[in-house]
Steps between C-alpha positions, in 0.01 A plus 500: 500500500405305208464142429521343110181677313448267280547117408753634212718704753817313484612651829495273817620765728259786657615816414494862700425809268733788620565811304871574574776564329685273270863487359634251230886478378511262223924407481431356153362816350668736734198653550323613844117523477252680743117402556279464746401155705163374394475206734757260672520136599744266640590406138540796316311817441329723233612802411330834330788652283559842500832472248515316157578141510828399284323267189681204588424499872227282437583284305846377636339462836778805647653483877463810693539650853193621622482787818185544635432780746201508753495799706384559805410815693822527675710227329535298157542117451725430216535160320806544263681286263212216448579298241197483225462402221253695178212199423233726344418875401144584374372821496812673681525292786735248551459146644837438715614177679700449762800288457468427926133487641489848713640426872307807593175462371363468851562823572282668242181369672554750818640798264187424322273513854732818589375667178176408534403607876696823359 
């Protein structure tokens, strides 16, 4: 877990790092991208990009449905269709927003303990 790291971190929430795998379909460009989940907060999460990024994702701030799968060693957790929005991209990653703060969120802390005492 991972509290802001410095004074010019503009994030307020603490964020988990996971390493799981991300979906994005953008409606607006009709596109679906794949990456992988950097870290994750109850705003919004970071993602490392594995596809390219349309040019104008950026810059016209594009809605997209995020799935997010965290497996397990005899089941998966799925979030589908959260609704995010594309706030940064630097160095293929992606900065992504959630439209709703993440009723779930709560749940990553004992995933995160389960994967740990793994």
């Amino acid at each position: 877990m991972q509290f802001k790291q410095s004074i010019d971190d503009k994030r307020n929430s603490i964020r988990l790092d996971f390493r799981v795998p991300v979906e994005l379909y953008c409606a607006e460009s009709d596109s679906m991208l794949k990456g992988e989940l950097e870290n994750l907060s109850v705003h919004g999460m970071l993602v490392q990009m594995q596809d390219d990024i349309p040019s104008n994702a950026v810059d016209r701030q594009l809605n997209c449905r995020a799935r997010i799968v965290f497996p397990g060693k005899g089941s998966s957790l799925m979030i589908d269709d959260l609704q995010t929005t594309i706030v940064r991209f630097e160095n293929d990653q992606l900065g992504l927003e959630f439209s709703e703060p993440l009723e779930w969120f709560l749940l990553f802390n004992v995933y995160q303990a389960k994967q740990i005492s793994k």
